[in-house]
Steps between C-alpha positions, in 0.01 A plus 500: 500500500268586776276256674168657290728415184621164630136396587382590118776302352460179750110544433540524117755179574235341645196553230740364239594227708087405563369521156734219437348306787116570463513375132692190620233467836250569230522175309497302847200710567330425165509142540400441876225679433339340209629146578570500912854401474856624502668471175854463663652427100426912500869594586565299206342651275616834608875404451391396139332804421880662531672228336245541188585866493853479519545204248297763275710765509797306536442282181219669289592861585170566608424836658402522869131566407513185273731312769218581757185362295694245388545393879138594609406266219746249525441456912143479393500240288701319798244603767270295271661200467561430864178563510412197280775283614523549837164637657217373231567109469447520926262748540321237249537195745398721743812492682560684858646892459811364639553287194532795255723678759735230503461472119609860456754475715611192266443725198715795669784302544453311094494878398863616730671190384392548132601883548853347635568292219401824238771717670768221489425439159486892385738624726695255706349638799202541673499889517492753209458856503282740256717720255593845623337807344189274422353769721635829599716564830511833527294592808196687454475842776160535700636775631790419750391199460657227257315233341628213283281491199428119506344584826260720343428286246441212710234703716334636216503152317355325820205722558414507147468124515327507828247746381459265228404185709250693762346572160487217396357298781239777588407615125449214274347195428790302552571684870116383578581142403819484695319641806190261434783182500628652773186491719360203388661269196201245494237782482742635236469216311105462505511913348701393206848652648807331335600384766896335401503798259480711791765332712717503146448879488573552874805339471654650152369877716739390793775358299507838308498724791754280682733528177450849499611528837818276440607719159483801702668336857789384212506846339548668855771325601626374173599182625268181393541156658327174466409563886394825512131399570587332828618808618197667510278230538450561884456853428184421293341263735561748766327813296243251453434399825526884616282659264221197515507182331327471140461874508653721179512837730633307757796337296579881367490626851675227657795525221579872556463485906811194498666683298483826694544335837803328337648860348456660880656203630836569308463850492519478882797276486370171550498368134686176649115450663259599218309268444477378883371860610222355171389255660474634860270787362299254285458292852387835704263523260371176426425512930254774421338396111551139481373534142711778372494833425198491268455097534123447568448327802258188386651196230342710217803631218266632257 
């Protein structure tokens, strides 16, 4: 393979590898910039998106379309009730921001240990793997160049879903509420906004994408454990951070540039220091746009 080829294949690596990590950066995105706070229970709910879809096909059969839904759905459903439990009874007694982010980090670590205690139970371990053949492994050609289909599908799925969400936020009613709570959720209020219904909508949007992203992360590499958000976690604060926090655009970009800095990084032989060359890049940059990428410069996440 010549170094055109090689580039192709590590870039192609690289876009699989980033749609996975701008849906997860999404739902940190999502709720920063509707509420103005870090909802650290996110890697959470990204592991359970994976579990859901392997219990799924594991014990109901369920296809991978089905499996994936029923994850989207099912992480959700979970992004909604931390939402209640451990972000509305505070936000209520007006409690600081650093309250909630100590409550989700509370709520991340309820969610591991419950995930722990599923796996013993199921499978007397805390790792299980998806059934072979659930999708194909024969290598699709692009070209010279081979591409595992799962990678494709994961791309396609990704942008599909972002496409989705910029619609949504920009197009409808519901987009101009969550951008009106996100200016302003007293001024919300006095329009007639929904306010709680809002937040309960935000959070079932990120919980869903953040699923999404854990089915497919699972899918990729086949392997699903009850800590399996944690090992990403960092990744989506840092796409965060680089892209601009509380910005959608900025939490796509920021996904696909780690994981293409982290791709160059091993395909120049230093995959022992990924995630280190990560962070020195995100610091260079940070020197020059404190705000990110596309961050705006002022307090406004609207």
């Amino acid at each position: 393979m010549d170094a055109g080829q090689q580039f192709l294949q590590q870039l192609i690596n690289a876009l699989s590898l980033g749609t996975i990590y701008s849906l997860f950066a999404l739902g940190y995105a999502l709720v920063f910039s509707v509420l103005g706070v870090l909802n650290l229970a996110h890697s959470a709910v990204f592991t359970s998106g994976a579990v859901i879809g392997l219990l799924l096909v594991r014990y109901l059969g369920a296809s991978v379309p089905v499996a994936f839904v029923g994850a989207m759905i099912g992480s959700g459903i979970i992004g909604v009730i931390l939402e209640l439990i451990a972000f509305r009874p505070l936000r209520r007694r007006n409690a600081p921001r650093v309250s909630q982010l100590i409550s989700s980090i509370g709520a991340a670590i309820l969610i591991v240990n419950l995930t722990q205690l599923l796996f013993q139970t199921l499978f007397a371990r805390t790792e299980e793997y998806f059934p072979r053949g659930l999708i194909t492994e024969e290598p699709v050609l692009l070209g010279s160049i081979s591409v595992q289909p799962i990678r494709i599908i994961s791309l396609v799925v990704a942008l599909v879903l972002m496409g989705l969400l910029q619609f949504l936020v920009h197009r409808t009613k519901l987009g101009l509420a969550m951008r009106a709570v996100a200016y302003n959720q007293r001024t919300s209020r006095l329009l007639g906004i929904d306010v709680n219904g809002v937040f309960m909508l935000t959070f079932f949007l990120a919980g869903a994408l953040g699923g999404a992203g854990g089915l497919l992360y699972g899918l990729s590499f086949t392997r699903v454990t009850p800590f399996m958000g944690q090992e990403i976690a960092l990744i989506g604060l840092t796409a965060i951070v680089l892209g601009g926090m509380g910005s959608i655009q900025g939490a796509v970009l920021g996904g696909f540039l780690v994981a293409i800095f982290q791709t160059l990084s091993i395909a120049l032989g230093s995959s022992n220091y990924r995630d280190a060359i990560v962070f020195i890049v995100l610091f260079l940059i940070l020197l020059v746009r404190p705000q990110g990428l596309l961050g705006q410069p002022d307090q406004n996440r609207a």
